[in-house]
VEXRO-563153 format. One record per atom (N, C-alpha, C): x, y, z; atom name; residue number from 1; residue in three letters. Coordinates in nm, 3 decimals. Example, Ala and Ser with C-alpha at 12.3 -4.5 7.8 and 13.67 -1.06 7.14 Angstrom:
! VEXRO-563153
((1.319,-0.569,0.780),"N",1,"ALA")
((1.230,-0.450,0.780),"CA",1,"ALA")
((1.320,-0.330,0.780),"C",1,"ALA")
((1.285,-0.225,0.708),"N",2,"SER")
((1.367,-0.106,0.714),"CA",2,"SER")
((1.290,0.003,0.787),"C",2,"SER")
This chain:
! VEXRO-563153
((-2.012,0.518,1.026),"N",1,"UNK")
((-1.912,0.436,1.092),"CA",1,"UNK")
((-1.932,0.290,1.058),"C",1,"UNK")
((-1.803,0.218,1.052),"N",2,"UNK")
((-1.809,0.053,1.017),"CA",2,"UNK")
((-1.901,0.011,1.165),"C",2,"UNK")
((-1.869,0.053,1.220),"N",3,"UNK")
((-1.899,-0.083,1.335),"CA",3,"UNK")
((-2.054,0.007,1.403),"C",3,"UNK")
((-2.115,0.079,1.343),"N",4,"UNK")
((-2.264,0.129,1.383),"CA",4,"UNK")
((-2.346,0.061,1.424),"C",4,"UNK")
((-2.324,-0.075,1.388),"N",5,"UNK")
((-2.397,-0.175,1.430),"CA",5,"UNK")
((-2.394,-0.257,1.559),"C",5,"UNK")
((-2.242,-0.262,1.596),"N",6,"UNK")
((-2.191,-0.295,1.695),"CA",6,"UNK")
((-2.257,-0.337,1.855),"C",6,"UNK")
((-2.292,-0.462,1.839),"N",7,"UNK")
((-2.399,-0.442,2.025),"CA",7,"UNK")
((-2.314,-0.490,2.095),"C",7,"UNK")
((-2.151,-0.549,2.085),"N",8,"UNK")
((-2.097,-0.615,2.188),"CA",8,"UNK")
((-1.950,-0.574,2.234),"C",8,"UNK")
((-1.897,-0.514,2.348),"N",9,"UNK")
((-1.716,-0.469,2.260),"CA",9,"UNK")
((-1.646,-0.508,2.412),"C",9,"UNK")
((-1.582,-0.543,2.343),"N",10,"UNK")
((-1.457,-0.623,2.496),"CA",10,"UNK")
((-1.336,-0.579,2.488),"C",10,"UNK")
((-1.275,-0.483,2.539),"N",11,"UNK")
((-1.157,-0.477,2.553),"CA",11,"UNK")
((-1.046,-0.450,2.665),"C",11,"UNK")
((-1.104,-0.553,2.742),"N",12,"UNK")
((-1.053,-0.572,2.870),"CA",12,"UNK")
((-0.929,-0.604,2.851),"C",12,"UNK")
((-0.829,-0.597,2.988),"N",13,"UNK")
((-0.692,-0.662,2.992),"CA",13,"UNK")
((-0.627,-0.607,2.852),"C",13,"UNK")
((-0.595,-0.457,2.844),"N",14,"UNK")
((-0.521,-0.431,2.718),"CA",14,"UNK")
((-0.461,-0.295,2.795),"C",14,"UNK")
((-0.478,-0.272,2.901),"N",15,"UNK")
((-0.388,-0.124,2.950),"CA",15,"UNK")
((-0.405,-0.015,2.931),"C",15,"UNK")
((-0.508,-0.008,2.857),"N",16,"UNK")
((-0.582,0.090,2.792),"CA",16,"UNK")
((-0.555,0.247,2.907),"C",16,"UNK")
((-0.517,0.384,2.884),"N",17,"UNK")
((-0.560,0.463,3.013),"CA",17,"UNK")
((-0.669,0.532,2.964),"C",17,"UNK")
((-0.680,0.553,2.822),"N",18,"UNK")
((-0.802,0.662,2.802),"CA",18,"UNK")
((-0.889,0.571,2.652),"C",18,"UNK")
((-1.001,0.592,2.676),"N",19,"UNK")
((-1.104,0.547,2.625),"CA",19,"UNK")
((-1.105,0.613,2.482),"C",19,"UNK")
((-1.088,0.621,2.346),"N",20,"UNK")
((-1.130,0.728,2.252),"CA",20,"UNK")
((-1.289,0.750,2.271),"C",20,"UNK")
((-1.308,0.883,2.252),"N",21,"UNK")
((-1.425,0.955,2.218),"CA",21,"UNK")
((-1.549,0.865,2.095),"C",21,"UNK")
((-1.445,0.819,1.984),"N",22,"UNK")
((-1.544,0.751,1.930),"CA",22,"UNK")
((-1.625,0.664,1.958),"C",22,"UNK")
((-1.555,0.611,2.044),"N",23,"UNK")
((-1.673,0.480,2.146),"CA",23,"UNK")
((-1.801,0.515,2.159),"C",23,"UNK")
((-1.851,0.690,2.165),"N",24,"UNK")
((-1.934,0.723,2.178),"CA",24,"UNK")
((-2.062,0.709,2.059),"C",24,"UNK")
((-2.027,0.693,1.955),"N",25,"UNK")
((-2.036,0.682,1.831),"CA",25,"UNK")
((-2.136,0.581,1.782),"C",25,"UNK")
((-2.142,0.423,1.885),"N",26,"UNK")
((-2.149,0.337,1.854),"CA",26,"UNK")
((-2.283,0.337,1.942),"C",26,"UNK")
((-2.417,0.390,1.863),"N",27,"UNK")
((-2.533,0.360,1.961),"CA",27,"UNK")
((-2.614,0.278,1.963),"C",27,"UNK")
((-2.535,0.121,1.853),"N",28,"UNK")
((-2.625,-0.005,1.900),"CA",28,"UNK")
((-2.539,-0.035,2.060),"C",28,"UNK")
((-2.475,0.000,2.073),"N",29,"UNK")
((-2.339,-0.090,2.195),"CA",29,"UNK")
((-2.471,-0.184,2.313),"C",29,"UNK")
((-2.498,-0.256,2.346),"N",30,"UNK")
((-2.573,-0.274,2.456),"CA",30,"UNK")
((-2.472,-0.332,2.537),"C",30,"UNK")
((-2.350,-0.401,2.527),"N",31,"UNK")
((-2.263,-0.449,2.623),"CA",31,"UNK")
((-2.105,-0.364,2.608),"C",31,"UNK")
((-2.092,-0.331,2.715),"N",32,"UNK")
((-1.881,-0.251,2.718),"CA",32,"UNK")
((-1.824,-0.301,2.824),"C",32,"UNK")
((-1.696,-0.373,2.809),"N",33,"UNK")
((-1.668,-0.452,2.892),"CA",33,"UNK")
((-1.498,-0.417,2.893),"C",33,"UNK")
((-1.474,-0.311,2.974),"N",34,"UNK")
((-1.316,-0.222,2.957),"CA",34,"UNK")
((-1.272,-0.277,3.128),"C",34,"UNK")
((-1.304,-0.350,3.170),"N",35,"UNK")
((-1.244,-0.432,3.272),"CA",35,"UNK")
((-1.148,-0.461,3.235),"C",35,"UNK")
((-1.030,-0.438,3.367),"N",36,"UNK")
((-0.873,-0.416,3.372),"CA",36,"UNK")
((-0.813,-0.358,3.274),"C",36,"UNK")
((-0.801,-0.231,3.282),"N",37,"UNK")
((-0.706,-0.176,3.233),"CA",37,"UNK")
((-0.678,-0.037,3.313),"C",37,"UNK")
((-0.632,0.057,3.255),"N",38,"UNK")
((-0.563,0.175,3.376),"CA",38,"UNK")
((-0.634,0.275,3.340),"C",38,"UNK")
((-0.779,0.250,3.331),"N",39,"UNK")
((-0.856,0.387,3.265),"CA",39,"UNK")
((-0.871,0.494,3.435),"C",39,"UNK")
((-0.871,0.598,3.413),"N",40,"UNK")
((-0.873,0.726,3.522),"CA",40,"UNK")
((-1.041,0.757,3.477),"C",40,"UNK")
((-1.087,0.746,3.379),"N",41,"UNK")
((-1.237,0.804,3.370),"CA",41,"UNK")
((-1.268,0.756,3.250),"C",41,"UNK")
((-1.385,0.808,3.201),"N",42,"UNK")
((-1.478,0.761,3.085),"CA",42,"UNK")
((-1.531,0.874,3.007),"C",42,"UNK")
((-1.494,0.870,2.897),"N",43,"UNK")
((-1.569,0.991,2.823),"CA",43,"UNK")
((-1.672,0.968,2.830),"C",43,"UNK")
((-1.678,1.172,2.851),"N",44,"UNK")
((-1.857,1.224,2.869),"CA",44,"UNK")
((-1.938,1.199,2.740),"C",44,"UNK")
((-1.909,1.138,2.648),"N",45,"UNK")
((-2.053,1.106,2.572),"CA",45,"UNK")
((-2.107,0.981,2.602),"C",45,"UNK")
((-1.984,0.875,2.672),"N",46,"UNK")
((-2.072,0.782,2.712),"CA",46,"UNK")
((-2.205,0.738,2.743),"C",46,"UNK")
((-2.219,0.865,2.768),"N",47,"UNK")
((-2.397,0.878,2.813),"CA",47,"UNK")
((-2.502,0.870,2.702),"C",47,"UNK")
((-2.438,0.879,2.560),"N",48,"UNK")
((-2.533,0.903,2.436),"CA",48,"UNK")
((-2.549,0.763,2.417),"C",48,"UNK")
((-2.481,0.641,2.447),"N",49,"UNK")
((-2.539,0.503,2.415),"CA",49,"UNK")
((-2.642,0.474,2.536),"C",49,"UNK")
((-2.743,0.515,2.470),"N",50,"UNK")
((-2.910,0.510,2.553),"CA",50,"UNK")
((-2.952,0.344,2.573),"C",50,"UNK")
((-2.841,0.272,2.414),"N",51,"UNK")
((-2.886,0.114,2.499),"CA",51,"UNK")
((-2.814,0.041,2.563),"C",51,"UNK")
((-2.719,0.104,2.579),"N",52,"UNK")
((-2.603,0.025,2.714),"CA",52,"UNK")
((-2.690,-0.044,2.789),"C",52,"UNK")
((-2.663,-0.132,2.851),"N",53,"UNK")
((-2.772,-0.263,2.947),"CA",53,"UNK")
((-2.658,-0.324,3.035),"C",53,"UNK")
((-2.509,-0.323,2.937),"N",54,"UNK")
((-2.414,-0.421,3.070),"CA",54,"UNK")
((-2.278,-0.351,3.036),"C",54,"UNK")
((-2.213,-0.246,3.161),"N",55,"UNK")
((-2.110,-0.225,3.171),"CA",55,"UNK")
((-2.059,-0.246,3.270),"C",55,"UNK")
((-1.886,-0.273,3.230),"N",56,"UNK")
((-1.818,-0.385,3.342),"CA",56,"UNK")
((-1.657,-0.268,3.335),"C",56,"UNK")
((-1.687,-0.223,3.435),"N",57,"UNK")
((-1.520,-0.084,3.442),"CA",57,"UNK")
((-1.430,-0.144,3.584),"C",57,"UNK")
((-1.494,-0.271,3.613),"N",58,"UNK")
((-1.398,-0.260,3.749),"CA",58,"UNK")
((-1.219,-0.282,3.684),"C",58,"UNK")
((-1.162,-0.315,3.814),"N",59,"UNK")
((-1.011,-0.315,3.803),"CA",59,"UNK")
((-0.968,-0.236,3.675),"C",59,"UNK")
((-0.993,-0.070,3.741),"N",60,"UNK")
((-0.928,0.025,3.642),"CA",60,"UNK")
((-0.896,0.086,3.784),"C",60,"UNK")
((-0.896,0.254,3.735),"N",61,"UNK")
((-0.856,0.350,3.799),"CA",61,"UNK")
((-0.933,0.471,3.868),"C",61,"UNK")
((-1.055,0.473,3.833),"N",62,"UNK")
((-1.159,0.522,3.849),"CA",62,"UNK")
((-1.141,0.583,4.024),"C",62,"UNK")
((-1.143,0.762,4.025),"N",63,"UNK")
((-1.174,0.802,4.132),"CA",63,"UNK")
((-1.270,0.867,4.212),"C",63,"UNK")
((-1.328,0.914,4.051),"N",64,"UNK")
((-1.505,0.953,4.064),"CA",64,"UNK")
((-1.604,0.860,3.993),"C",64,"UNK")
((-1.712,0.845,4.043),"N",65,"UNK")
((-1.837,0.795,4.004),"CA",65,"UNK")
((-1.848,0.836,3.823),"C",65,"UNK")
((-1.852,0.775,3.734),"N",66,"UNK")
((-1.886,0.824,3.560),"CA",66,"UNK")
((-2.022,0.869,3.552),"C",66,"UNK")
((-2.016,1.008,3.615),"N",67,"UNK")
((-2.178,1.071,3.608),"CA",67,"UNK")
((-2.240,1.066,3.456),"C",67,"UNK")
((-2.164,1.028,3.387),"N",68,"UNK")
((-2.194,1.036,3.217),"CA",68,"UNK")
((-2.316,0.929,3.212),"C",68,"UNK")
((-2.325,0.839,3.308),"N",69,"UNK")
((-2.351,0.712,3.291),"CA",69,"UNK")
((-2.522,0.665,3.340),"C",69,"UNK")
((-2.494,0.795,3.461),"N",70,"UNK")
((-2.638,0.842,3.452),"CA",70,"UNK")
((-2.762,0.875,3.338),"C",70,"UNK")
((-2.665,0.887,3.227),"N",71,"UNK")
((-2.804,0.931,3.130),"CA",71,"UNK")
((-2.812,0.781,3.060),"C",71,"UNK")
((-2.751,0.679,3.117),"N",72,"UNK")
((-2.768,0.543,3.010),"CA",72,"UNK")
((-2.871,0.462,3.115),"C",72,"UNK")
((-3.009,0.502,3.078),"N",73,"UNK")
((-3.097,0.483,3.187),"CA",73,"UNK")
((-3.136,0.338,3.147),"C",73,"UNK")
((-3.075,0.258,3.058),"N",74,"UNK")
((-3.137,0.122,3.005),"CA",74,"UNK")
((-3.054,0.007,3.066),"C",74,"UNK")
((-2.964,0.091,3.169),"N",75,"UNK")
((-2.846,-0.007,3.214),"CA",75,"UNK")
((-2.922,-0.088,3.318),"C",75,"UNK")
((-2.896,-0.219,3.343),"N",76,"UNK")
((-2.901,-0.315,3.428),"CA",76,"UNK")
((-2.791,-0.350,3.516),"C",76,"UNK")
((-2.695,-0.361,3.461),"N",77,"UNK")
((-2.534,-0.390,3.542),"CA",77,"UNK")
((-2.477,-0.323,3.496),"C",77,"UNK")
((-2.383,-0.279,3.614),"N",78,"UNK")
((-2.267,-0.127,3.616),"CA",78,"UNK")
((-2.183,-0.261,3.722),"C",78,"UNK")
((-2.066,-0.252,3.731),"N",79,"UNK")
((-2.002,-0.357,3.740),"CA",79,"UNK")
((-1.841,-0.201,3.770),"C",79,"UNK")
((-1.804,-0.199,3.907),"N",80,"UNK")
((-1.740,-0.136,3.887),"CA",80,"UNK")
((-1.598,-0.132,4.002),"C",80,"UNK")
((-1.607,-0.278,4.012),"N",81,"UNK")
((-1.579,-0.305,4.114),"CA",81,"UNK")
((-1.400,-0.261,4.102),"C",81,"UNK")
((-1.327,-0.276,4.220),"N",82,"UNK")
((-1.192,-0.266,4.255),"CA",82,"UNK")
((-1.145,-0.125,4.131),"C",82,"UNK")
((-1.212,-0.018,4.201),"N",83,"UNK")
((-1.164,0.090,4.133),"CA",83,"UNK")
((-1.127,0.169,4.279),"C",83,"UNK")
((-1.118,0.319,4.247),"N",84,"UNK")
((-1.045,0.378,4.398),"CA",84,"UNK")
((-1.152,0.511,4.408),"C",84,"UNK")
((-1.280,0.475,4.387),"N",85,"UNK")
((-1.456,0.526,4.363),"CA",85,"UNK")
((-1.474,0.579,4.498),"C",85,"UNK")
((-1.513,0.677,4.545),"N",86,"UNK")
((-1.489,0.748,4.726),"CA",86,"UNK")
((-1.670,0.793,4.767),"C",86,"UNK")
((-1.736,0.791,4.625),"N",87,"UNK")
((-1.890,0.814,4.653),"CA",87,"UNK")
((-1.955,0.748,4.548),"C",87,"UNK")
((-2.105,0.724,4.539),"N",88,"UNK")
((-2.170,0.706,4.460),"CA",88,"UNK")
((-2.275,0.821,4.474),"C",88,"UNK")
((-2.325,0.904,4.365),"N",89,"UNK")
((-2.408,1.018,4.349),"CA",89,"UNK")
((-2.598,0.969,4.398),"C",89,"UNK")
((-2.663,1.066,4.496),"N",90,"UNK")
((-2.789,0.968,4.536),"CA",90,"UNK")
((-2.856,0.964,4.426),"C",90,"UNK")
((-2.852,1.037,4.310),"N",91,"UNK")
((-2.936,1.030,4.217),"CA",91,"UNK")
((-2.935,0.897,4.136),"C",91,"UNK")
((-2.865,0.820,4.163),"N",92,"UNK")
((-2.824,0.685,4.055),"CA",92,"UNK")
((-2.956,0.645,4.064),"C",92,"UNK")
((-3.048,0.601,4.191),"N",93,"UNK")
((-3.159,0.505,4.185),"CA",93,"UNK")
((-3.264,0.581,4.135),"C",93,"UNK")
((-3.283,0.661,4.103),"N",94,"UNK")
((-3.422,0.797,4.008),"CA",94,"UNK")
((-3.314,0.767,3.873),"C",94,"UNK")
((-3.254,0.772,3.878),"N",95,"UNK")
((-3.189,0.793,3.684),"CA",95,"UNK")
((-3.190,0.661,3.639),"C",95,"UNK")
((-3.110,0.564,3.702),"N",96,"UNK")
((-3.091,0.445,3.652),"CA",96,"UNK")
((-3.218,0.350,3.735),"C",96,"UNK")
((-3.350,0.329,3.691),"N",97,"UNK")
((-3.454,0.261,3.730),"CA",97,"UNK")
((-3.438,0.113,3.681),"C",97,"UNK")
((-3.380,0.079,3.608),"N",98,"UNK")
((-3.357,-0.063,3.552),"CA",98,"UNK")
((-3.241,-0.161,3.595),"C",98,"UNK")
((-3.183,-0.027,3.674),"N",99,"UNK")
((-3.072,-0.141,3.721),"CA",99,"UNK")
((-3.077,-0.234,3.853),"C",99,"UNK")
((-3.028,-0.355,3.821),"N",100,"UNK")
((-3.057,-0.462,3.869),"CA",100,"UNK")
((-2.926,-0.484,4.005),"C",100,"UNK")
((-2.809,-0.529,3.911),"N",101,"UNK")
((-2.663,-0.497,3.956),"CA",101,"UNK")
((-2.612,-0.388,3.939),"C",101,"UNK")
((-2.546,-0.323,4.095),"N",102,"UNK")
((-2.499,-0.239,4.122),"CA",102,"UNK")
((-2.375,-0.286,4.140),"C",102,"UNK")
((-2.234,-0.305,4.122),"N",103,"UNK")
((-2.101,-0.365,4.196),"CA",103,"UNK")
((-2.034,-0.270,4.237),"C",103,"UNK")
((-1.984,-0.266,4.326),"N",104,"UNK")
((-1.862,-0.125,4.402),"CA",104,"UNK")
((-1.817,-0.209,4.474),"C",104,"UNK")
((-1.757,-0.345,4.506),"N",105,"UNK")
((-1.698,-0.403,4.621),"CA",105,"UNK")
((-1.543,-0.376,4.587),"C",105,"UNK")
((-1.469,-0.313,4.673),"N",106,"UNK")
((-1.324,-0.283,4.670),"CA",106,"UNK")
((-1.305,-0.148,4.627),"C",106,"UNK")
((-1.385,-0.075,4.668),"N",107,"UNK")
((-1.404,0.065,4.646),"CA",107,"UNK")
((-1.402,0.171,4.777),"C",107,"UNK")
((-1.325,0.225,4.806),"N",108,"UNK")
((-1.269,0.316,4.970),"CA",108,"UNK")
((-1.365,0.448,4.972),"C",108,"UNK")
((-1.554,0.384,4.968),"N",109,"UNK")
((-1.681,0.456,4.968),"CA",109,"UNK")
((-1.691,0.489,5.030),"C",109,"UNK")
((-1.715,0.609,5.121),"N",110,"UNK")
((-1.753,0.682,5.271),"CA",110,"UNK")
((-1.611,0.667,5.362),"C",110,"UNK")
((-1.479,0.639,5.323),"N",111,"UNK")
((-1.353,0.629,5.402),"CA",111,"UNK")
((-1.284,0.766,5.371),"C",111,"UNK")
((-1.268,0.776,5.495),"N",112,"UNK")
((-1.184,0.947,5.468),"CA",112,"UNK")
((-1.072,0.939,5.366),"C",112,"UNK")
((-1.053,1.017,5.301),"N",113,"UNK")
((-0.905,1.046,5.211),"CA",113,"UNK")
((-0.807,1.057,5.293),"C",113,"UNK")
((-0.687,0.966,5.301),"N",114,"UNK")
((-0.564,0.962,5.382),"CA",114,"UNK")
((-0.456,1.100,5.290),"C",114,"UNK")
């Protein structure tokens, strides 16, 4: 792949709803930054970029937690704020040991489903 090298990718504010698969591809990535756009979820290989360190998914669409994200145990900031997120899984703090920032503010966490 051209961009194998790739440690930085921004493509926020583009409307994006689905992520391609190749994203997965890219296992220098240490920063993904898909803030605002209309993503519903995250492909499951997400989890193969082992050096992810800073991902930023808020103001999407998000209704489950990206359990994929669990295996990117090098993450520091998950940034996931103003999505429509209803739990976070207890296992995050045993999987993700490095993370620093956690964000979920604007997220309807422990509120019954209307």
């Amino acid at each position: 792949y051209f961009y194998a090298h790739l440690e930085s990718l921004n493509l926020s504010n583009n409307q994006l709803s689905v992520l391609p698969g190749s994203i997965c591809h890219l296992g220098a990535l240490v920063e993904l930054d898909v803030s605002s756009n209309d993503l519903e979820e995250l492909p499951q290989g997400i989890g193969e970029l082992s050096k992810l360190v800073k991902v930023d998914v808020s103001y999407n669409r998000l209704t489950f937690f990206p359990h994929a994200l669990l295996d990117c145990t090098n993450l520091e900031l998950l940034n996931l704020e103003e999505n429509n997120i209803g739990s976070v899984p207890n296992e995050i703090a045993l999987k993700l040991t490095n993370l620093q920032n956690l964000l979920l503010d604007g997220n309807p966490i422990g509120k019954p489903k209307k």
